[in-house]
C-alpha positions in Angstrom: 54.1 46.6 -37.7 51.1 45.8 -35.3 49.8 48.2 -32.2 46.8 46.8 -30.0 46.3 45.1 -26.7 44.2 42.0 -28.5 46.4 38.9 -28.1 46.8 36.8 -25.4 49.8 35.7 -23.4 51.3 33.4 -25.6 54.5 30.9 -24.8 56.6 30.7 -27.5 57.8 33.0 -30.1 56.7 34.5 -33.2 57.8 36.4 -36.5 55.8 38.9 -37.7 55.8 38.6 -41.5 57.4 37.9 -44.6 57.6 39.8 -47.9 57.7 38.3 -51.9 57.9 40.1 -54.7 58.6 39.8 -58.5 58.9 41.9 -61.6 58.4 39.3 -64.2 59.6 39.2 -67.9 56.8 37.0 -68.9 58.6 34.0 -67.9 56.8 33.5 -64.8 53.4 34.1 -63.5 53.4 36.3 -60.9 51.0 35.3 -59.1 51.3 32.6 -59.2 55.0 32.7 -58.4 53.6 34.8 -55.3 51.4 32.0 -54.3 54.7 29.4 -54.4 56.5 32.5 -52.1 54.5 32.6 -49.6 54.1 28.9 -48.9 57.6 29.0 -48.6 57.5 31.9 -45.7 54.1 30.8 -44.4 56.0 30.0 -41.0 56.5 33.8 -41.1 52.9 34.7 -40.7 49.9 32.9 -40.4 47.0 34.8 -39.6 46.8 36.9 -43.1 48.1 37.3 -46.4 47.8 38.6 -49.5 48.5 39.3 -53.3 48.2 42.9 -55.1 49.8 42.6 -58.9 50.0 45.6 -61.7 48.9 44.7 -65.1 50.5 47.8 -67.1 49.7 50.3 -64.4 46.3 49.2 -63.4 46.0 47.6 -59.3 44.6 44.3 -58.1 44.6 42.5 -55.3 43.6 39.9 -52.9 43.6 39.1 -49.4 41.7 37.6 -46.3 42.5 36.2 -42.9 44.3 32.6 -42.9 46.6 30.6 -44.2 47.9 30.7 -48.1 46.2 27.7 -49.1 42.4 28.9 -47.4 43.0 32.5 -48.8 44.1 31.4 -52.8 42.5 28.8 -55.2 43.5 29.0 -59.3 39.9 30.5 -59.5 40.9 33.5 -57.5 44.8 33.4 -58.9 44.1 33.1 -62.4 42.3 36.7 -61.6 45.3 38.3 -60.6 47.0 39.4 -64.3 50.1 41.6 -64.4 53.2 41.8 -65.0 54.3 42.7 -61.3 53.4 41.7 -57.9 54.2 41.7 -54.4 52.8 39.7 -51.3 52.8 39.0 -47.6 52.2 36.2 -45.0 51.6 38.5 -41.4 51.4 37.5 -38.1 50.2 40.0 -35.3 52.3 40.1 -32.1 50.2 42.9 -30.9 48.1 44.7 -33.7 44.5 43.3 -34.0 44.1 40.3 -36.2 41.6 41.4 -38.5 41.1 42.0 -42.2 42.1 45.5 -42.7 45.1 44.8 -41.0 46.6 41.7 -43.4 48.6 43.3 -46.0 49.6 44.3 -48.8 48.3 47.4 -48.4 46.6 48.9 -51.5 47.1 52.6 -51.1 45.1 54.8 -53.8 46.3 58.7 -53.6 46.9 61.6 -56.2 49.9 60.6 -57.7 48.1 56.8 -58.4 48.6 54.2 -56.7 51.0 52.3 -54.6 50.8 48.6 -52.7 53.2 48.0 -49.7 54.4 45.0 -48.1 56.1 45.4 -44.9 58.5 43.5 -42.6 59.2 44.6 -39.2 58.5 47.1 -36.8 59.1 51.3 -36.3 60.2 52.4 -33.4 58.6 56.0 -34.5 56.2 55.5 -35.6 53.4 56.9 -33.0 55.2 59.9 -33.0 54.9 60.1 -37.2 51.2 58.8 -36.6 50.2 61.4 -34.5 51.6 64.2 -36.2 50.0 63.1 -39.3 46.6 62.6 -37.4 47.2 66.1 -35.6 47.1 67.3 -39.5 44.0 65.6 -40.1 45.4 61.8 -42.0 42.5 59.8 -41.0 43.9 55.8 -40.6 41.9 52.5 -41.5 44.3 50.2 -39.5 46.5 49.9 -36.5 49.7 48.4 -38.0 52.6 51.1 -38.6 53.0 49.9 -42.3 49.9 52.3 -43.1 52.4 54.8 -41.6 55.1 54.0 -44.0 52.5 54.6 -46.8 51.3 57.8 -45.4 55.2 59.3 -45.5 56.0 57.7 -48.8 52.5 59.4 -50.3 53.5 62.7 -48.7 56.9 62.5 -49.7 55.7 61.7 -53.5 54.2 65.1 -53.7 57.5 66.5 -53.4 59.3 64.3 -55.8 59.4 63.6 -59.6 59.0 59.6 -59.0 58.4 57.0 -56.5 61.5 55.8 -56.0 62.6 59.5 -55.0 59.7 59.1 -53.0 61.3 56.4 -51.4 64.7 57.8 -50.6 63.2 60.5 -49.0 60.8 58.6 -47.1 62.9 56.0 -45.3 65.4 59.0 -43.7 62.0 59.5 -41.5 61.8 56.1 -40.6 63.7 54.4 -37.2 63.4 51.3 -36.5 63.6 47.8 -38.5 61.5 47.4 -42.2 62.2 45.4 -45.1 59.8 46.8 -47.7 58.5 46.0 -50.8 57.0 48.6 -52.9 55.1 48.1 -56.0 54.0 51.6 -58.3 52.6 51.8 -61.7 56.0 50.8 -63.2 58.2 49.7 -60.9 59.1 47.3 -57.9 61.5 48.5 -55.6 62.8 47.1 -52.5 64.2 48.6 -49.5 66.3 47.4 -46.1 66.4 49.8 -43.3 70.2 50.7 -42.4 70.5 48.0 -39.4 69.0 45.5 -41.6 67.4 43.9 -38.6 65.2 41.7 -41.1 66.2 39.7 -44.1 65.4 40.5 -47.5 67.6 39.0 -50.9 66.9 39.2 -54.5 66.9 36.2 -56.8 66.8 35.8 -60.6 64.3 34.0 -62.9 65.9 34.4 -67.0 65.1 37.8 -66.4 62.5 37.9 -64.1 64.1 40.2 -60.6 61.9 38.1 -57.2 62.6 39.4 -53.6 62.0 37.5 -50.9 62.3 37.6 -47.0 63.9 34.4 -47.4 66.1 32.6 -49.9 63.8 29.4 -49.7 61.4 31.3 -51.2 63.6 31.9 -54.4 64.0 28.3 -54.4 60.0 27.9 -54.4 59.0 29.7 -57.5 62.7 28.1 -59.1 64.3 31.7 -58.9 68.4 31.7 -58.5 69.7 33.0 -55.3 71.4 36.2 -56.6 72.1 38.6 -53.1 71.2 40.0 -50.1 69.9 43.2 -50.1 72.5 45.3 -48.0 71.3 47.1 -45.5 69.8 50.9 -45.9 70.1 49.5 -49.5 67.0 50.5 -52.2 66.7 48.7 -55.3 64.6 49.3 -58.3 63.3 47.5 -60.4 61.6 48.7 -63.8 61.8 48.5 -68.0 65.2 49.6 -68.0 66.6 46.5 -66.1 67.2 47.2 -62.2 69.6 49.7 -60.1 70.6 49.8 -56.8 70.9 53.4 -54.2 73.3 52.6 -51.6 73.4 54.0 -48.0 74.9 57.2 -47.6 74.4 56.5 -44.2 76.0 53.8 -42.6 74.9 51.9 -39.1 76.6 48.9 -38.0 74.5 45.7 -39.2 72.1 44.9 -36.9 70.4 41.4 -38.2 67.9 39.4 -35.5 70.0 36.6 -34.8 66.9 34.7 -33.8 66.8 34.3 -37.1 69.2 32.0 -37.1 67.8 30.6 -33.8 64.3 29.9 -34.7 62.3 32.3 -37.3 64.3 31.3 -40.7 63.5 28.1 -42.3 66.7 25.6 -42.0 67.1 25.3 -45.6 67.3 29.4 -46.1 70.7 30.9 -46.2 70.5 34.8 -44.7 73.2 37.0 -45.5 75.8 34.5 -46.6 75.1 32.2 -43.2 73.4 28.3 -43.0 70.4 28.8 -40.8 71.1 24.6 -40.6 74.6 25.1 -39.9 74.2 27.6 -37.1 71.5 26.0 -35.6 73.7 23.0 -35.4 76.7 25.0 -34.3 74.2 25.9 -31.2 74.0 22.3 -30.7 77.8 21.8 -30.6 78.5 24.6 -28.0 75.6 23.2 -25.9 77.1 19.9 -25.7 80.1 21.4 -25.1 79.0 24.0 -22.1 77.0 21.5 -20.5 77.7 17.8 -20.7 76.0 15.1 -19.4 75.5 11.5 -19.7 72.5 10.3 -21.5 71.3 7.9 -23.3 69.5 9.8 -26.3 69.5 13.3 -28.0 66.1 14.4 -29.1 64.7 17.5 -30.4 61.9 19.3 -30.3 60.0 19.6 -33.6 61.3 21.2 -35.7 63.2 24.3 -34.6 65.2 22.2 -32.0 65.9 19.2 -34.3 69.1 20.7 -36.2 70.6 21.9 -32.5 70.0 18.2 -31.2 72.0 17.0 -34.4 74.5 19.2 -33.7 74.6 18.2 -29.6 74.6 14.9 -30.6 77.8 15.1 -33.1 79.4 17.0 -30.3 78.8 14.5 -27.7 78.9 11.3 -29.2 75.3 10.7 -27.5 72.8 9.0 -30.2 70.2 11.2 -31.4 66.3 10.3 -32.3 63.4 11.4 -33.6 61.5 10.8 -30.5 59.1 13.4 -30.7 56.6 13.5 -34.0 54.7 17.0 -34.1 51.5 16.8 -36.1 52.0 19.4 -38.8 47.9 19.9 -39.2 47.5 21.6 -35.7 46.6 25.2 -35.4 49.1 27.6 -33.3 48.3 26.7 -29.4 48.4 30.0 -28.2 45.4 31.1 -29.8 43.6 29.0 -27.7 41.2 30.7 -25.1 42.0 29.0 -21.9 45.7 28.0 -20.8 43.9 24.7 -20.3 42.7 24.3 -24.0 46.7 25.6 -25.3 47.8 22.7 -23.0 45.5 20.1 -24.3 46.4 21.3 -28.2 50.3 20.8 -26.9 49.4 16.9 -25.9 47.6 16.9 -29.6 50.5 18.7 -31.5 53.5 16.7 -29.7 53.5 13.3 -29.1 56.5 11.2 -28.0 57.3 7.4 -29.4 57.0 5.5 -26.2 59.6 2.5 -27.2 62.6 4.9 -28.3 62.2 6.9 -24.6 61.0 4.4 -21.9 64.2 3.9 -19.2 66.4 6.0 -21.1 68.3 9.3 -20.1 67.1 11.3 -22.2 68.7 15.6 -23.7 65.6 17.2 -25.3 67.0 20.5 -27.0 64.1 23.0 -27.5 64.7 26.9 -29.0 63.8 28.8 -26.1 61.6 29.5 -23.2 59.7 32.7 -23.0 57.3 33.6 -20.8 57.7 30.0 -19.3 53.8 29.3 -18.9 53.9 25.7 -20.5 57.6 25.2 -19.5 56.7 21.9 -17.9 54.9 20.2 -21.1 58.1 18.9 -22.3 59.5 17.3 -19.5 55.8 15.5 -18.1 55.1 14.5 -21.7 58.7 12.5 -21.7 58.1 11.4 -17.8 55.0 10.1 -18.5 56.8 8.3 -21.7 59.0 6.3 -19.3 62.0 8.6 -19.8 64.7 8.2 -16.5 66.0 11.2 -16.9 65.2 14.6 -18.6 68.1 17.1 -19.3 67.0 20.2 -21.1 69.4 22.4 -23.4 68.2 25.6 -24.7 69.6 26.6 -28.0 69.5 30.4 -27.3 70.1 32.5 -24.3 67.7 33.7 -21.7 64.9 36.7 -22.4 66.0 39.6 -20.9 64.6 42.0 -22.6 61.8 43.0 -24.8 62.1 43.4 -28.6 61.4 47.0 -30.4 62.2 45.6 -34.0 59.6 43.1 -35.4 59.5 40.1 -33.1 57.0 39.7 -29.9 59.3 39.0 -27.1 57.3 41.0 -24.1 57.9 43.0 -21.4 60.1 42.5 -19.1 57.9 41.7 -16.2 56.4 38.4 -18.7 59.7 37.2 -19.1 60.2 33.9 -16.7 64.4 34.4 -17.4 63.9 38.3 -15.3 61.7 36.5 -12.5 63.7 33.5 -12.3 67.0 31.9 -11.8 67.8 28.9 -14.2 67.9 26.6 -11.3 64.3 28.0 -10.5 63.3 27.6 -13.9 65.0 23.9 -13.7 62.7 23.2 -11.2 59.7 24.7 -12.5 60.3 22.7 -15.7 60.0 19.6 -14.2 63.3 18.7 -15.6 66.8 17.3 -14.0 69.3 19.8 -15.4 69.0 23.0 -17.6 71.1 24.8 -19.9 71.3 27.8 -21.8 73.0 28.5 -25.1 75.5 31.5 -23.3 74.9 35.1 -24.6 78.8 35.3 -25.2 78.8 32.1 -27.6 76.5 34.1 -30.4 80.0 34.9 -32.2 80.7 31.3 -32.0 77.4 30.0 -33.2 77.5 32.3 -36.3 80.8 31.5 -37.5 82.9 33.8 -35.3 82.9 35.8 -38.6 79.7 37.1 -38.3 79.4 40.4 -36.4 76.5 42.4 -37.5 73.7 41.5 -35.2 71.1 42.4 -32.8 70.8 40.3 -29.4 68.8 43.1 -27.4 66.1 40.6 -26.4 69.4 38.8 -24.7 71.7 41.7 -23.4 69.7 45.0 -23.3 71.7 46.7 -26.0 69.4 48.3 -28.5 71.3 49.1 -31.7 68.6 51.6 -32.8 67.2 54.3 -30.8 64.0 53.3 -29.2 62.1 56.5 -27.9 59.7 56.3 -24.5 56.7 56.5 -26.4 57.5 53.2 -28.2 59.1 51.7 -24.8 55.3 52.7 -23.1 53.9 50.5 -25.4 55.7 47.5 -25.3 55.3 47.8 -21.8 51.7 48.0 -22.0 51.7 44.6 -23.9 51.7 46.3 -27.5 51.3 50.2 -29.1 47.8 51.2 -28.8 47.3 54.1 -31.6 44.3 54.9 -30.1 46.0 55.5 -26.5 46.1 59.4 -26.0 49.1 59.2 -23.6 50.8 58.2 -26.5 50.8 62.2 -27.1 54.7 62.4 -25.2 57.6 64.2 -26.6 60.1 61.8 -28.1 62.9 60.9 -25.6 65.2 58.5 -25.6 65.2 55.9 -23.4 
């Protein structure tokens, strides 16, 4: 969804965005039901967002950089009349982080008018974007989602309605996007055929919300009603809503670090506890590598549920040892490696009397790039802790994600670099374990089987072409990069 070389080396993962939408019967503003959406996925973005409703076919939007709550006041909301909207939260892993970038994007063109909100990334799409620049399509931004609105408007011109549009448009696309499409009349929402990101539908009397999440339903009080299946597009209009099923078929191809770390623990993502996996992760960890301790902890929050779950396993007491100060900005947007370490110290700060002279398993998510491994452990040393023993409730980075999530390039990655008894000692801590690729299936249930773990194994369920593999190598897809100009090819 976002091609530049702007950002920084970062530790630590990130989402790229989440999607809320809602065709309302009057029962519920949308809005403001937007507004109470996004709150609920602002751990999906939080550089942008933005609101674009219909009021009986006429376009209005808003959206600036930061979070929900800076962007949207009941000034600005009360504004935004219709009787449809959609809306994003974004976070850039690579594209610029600037204003004509935050989404949704507001798209006026000769059929009307159309307002996109995208989750995920093409693998294509330089190849689509320099075909339609070769034909003269002159871009405003540098995220791919202007792509997707380029093919649907071409697309349209061919076809008697959007949703058409639509249909046709997404058999161009490769690569992972959960999309929300707003026209004149309708709302429709589409799921690529991997359904590498969540999307679900939820009900309000009759009032049809999609969300990236199912905790956003909960937000506005909408009823869970489904998934969206993948390479699934549903409409929603006057006449009540339909759904276009996949002639297609790929095998399901969800991110299982949602599960991990991107979903919020209360969400349920197709028919699976984000809690109850993340706790399952926990069990297997205890399990795979014991040790004797005197205390569980976890590291706010993504690592709290695994720690519950180590500590059920184990028998080992767990804490809350660690208290994260929610009102912190993001450390890796800090300009010096010095400055992200001083916010860590300000964001994280242990209780002294529950750590001093005890043995001590601190379960964190993951390690990345490894450039602020060590925080944990001296932050707990200098606490008084005996011992440190680190569990890490996913596998090792192998590999670099294609499909919407910034996991780098190979050579940034400490797990390609490293051995995990190197990375032991670089951490500062007395053992080290990793969740095992091969306990996924266990961690999800061992019913589960339709998921991506690329980033862990190398084994990319969607085609990703050289051009798209340059650019991830090159630290993010530069549009603007002429050697972009390749023939596709398969890597």
């Amino acid at each position: 969804m976002n091609y530049s070389f702007d950002n920084l080396p970062k530790e630590g993962l990130h989402e790229e965005c989440g999607v809320f939408g809602i065709y309302s019967d009057g029962s519920l503003n949308p809005a403001y039901a937007c507004y109470n959406g996004l709150l609920a996925l602002q751990h999906r973005g939080q550089e942008s967002c933005g609101i674009a409703v219909s009021d009986d076919g006429v376009m209005d939007y808003h959206k600036d950089m930061g979070l929900v709550t800076e962007v949207f006041n009941n000034s600005i909301l009360d504004s935004l009349n219709g009787q449809m909207a959609v809306s994003h939260v974004r976070y850039s892993t690579a594209g610029g982080s600037v204003l004509e970038n935050a989404q949704p994007l507001v798209m006026r063109y000769v059929k009307g008018t159309l307002a996109v909100a995208h989750n995920g990334n093409l693998t294509n799409a330089i190849e689509i974007r320099n075909e339609l620049e070769r034909r003269g399509a002159i871009f405003q931004t540098t995220i791919d989602s202007e792509v997707i609105c380029y093919v649907i408007a071409r697309e349209r011109l061919k076809c008697r309605s959007a949703e058409d549009a639509i249909i046709q448009a997404v058999q161009k696309l490769e690569g992972a996007y959960s999309l929300l499409v707003m026209s004149p009349t309708k709302l429709i929402a589409a799921r690529d055929p991997h359904g590498f990101r969540p999307l679900c539908m939820g009900k309000y009397n009759d009032s049809i919300v999609f969300a990236s999440e199912s905790a956003a339903l909960d937000a506005c009080g909408a009823e869970f009603v489904r998934d969206v299946e993948p390479g699934e597009i549903i409409v929603v209009d006057k006449n009540g809503v339909r759904s276009n099923k996949p002639t297609k078929k790929c095998n399901k191809s969800l991110c299982v670090f949602e599960y991990i770390y991107f979903a919020r623990t209360d969400s349920y993502i197709d028919g699976l506890s984000v809690y109850e996996t993340r706790k399952q992760a926990g069990r297997i960890l205890a399990r795979e590598f014991p040790v004797e301790a005197d205390l569980v902890i976890g590291v706010p929050e993504s690592g709290i549920d695994a720690a519950i779950g180590y500590s059920e396993e184990s028998g080992i007491p767990y804490e809350k040892a660690i208290v994260k100060n929610g009102y912190i900005g993001r450390t890796f947007i800090k300009p010096t490696q010095k400055d992200r370490m001083n916010s860590v110290r300000i964001k994280l700060n242990p209780i002294v009397d529950m750590i001093k002279g005890k043995r001590v398993v601190v379960i964190d998510d993951s390690i990345v790039r490894g450039t602020t491994i060590d925080r944990i452990t001296n932050m707990l040393r200098n606490a008084g802790a005996k011992e440190v023993h680190m569990r890490i409730s996913s596998p090792p980075f192998l590999w670099p994600c294609y499909y919407g999530t910034d996991v780098p390039s190979r050579g940034e990655l400490i797990a390609v670099n490293h051995t995990v008894d190197e990375i032991c000692k670089l951490s500062g801590a007395d053992t080290l374990g990793y969740l095992p690729a091969r306990c996924l299936d266990e961690m999800l249930g061992g019913k589960f089987t339709g998921y991506c773990d690329a980033c862990f194994t190398g084994l990319y369920p969607a085609p990703v072409t050289k051009l798209t593999f340059k650019g991830k190598e090159r630290g993010g897809m530069n549009f603007d990069n002429k050697d972009n100009c390749a023939s596709k090819e398969e890597t």
